[in-house]
C-alpha positions as CSV (number, residue, x, y, z in Angstrom):
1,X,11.8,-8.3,-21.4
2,X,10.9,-7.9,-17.6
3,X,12.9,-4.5,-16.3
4,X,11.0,-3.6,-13.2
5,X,8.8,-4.5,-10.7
6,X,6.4,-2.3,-8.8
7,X,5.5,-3.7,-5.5
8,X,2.4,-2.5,-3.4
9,X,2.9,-1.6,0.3
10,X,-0.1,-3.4,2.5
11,X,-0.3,-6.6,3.1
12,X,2.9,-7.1,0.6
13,X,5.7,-5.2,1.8
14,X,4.1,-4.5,5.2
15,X,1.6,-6.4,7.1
16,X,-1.7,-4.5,8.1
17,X,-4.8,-5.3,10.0
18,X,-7.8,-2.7,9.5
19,X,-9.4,-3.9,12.5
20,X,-6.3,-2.5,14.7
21,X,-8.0,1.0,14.1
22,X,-11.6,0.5,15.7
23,X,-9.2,-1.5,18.3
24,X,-7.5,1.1,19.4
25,X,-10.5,4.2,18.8
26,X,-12.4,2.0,21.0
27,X,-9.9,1.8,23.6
28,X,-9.4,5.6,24.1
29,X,-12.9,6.8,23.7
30,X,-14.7,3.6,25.7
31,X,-17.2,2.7,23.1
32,X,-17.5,-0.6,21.5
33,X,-14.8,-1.0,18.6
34,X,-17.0,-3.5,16.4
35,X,-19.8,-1.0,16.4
36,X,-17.1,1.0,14.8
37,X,-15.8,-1.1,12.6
38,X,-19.2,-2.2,11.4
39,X,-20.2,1.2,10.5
40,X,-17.1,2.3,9.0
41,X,-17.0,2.7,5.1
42,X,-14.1,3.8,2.8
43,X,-16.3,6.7,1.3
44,X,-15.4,9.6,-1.1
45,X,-13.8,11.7,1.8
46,X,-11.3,8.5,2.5
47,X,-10.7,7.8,-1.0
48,X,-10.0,12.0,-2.0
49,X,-7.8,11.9,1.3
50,X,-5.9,9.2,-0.4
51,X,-5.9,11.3,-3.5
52,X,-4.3,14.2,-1.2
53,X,-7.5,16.4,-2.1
54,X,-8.5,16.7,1.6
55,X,-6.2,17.5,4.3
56,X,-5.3,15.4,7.7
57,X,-7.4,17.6,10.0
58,X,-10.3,17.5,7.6
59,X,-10.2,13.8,7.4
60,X,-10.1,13.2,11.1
61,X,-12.9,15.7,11.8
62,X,-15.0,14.2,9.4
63,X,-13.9,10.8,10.6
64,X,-14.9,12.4,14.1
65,X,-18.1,13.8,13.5
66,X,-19.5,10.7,10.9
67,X,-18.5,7.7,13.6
68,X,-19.2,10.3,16.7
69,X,-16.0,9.7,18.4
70,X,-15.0,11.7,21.2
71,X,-11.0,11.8,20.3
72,X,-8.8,14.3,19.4
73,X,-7.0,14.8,16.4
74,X,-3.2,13.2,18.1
75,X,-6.0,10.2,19.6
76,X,-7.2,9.4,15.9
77,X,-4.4,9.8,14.2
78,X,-2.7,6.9,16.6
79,X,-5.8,4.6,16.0
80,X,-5.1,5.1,12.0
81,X,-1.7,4.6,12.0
82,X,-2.5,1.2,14.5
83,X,-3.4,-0.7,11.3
84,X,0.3,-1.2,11.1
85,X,1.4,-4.6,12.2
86,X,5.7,-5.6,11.2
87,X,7.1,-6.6,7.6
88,X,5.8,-9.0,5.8
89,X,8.1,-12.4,5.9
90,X,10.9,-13.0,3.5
91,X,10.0,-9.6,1.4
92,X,13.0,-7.8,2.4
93,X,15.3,-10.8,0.6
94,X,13.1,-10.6,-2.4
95,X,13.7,-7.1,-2.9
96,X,17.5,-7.3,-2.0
97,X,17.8,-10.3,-4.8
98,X,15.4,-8.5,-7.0
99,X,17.3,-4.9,-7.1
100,X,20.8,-6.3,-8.3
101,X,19.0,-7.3,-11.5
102,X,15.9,-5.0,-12.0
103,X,14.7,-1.6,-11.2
104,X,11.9,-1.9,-7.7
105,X,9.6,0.5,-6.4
106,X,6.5,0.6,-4.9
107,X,2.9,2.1,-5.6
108,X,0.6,2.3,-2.9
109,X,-2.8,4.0,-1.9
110,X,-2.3,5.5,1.4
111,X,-2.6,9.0,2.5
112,X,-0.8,12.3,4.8
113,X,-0.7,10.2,7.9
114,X,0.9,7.1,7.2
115,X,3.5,8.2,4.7
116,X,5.3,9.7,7.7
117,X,4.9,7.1,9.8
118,X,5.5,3.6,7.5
119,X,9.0,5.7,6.2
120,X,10.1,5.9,9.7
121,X,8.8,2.7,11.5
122,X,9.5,0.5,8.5
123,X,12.5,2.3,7.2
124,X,14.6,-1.1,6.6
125,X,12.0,-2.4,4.8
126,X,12.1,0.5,2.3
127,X,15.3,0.6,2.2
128,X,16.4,-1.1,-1.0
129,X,13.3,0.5,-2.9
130,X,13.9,3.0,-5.9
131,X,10.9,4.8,-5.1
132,X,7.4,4.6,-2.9
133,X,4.8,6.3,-4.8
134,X,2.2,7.5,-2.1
135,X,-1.0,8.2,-3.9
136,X,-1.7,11.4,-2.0
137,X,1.6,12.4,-3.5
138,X,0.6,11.5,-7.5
139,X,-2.8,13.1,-6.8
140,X,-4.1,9.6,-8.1
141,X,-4.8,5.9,-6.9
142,X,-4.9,2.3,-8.2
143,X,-7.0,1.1,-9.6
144,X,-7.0,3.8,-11.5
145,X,-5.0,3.6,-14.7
146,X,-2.9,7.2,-14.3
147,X,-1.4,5.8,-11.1
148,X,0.0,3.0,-13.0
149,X,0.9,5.4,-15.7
150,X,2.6,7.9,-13.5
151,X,4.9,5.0,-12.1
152,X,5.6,4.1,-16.0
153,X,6.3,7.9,-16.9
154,X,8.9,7.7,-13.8
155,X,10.6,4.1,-15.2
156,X,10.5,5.2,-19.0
157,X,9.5,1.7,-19.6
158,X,6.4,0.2,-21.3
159,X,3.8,-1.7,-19.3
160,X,4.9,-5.0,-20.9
161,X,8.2,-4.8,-19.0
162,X,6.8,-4.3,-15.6
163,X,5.5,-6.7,-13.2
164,X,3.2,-5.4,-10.5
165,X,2.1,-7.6,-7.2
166,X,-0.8,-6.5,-5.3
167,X,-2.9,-8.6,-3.2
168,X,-5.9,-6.5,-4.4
169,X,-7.6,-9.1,-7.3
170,X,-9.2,-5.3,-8.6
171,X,-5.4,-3.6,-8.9
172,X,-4.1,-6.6,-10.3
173,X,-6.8,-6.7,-13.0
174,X,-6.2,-2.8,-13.6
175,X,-2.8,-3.2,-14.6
176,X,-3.5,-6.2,-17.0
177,X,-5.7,-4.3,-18.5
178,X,-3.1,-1.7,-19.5
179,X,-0.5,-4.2,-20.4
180,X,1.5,-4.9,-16.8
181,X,2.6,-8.2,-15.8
182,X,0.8,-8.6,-12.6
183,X,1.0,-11.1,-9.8
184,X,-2.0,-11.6,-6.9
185,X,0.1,-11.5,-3.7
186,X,-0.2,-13.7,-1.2
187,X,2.8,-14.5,0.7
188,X,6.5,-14.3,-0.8
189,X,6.7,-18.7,-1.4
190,X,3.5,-18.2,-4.1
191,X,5.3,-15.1,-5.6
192,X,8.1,-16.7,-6.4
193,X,6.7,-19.8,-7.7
194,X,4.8,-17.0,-10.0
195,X,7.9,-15.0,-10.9
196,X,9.6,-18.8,-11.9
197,X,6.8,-18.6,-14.5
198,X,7.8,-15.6,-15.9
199,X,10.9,-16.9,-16.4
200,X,12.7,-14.9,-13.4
201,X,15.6,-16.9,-12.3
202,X,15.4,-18.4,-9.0
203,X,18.8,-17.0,-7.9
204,X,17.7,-13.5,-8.8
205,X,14.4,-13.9,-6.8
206,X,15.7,-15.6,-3.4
């Protein structure tokens, strides 16, 4: 029996657009922002910052010194948190509809800088989650399979009565693998014509 569903935050709860960052570095420092973009890599620093292993001024110095930008810390820190765009259309109901029948959280890979910012721009959004699990904050990230544990732990449920949506085909797979109902998000219409065939009544899903 379905209990809970764990939604992720990009591009599911909250539109993003990567290419807002380089947009907006390039803008301050006056270089050209898709020869930053096309150099940019989600490397072991980004992915331990995500795992809060390395701290927001050692991220943006190496960010600094690796993609030579001439930008202070306040300067990057805008550009990263640029990649920020509005909610993503119709979620808000689903979650409303959703809560008065199940448990919902939300498990996301993200990191010191936009925590802050996402609970206070998008705070209506959040609103009628449980919980956000911020990867920095677990000390782990999907796809790895302790993030998804640490959301179970939290729940006291079993991964069979769980549905996760991500619109990341690798997370998705990862929590198959340990036993999650998952759903490949790609707007709120398609998630709900998935939910229907997990037998999730339409009036508790819209």
């Amino acid at each position: 029996m379905i209990r809970a569903f764990v939604f992720d935050l990009g591009n599911v709860l909250i539109r993003i657009l990567p290419e807002r960052i380089f947009q907006n570095w390039g803008e301050q420092s006056g270089l050209d922002w898709r020869e930053i973009y096309a150099r940019f890599r989600f490397d072991e620093v980004h992915d331990a910052f995500e795992r809060g292993e390395v701290a927001p001024a050692q991220f943006l110095a190496h960010i600094r010194q690796t993609y030579d930008l001439p930008l202070t810390d306040a300067q990057l820190e805008q550009g990263w948190n640029a990649i920020f765009v509005g909610e993503v259309p119709g979620v808000t109901g689903l979650i409303r509809a959703l809560k008065s029948h199940y448990r919902v959280v939300a498990l996301s890979n993200t990191n010191a800088i936009h925590v802050p910012f996402f609970k206070a721009a998008y705070e209506e959004t959040l609103r009628d989650l449980e919980y956000v699990f911020a990867s920095n904050e677990i000390g782990t990230r999907k796809p790895e399979a302790q993030a998804y544990q640490t959301v179970m732990d939290y729940l006291q449920m079993r991964p069979e009565e769980l549905v996760f949506l991500d619109d990341n085909a690798a997370n998705v797979r990862a929590a198959r693998a340990i036993g999650m109902q998952a759903i490949e998000f790609t707007a709120v219409e398609e998630a709900l014509a998935e939910l229907c065939k997990l037998g999730i009544d339409q009036t508790q899903a819209s």
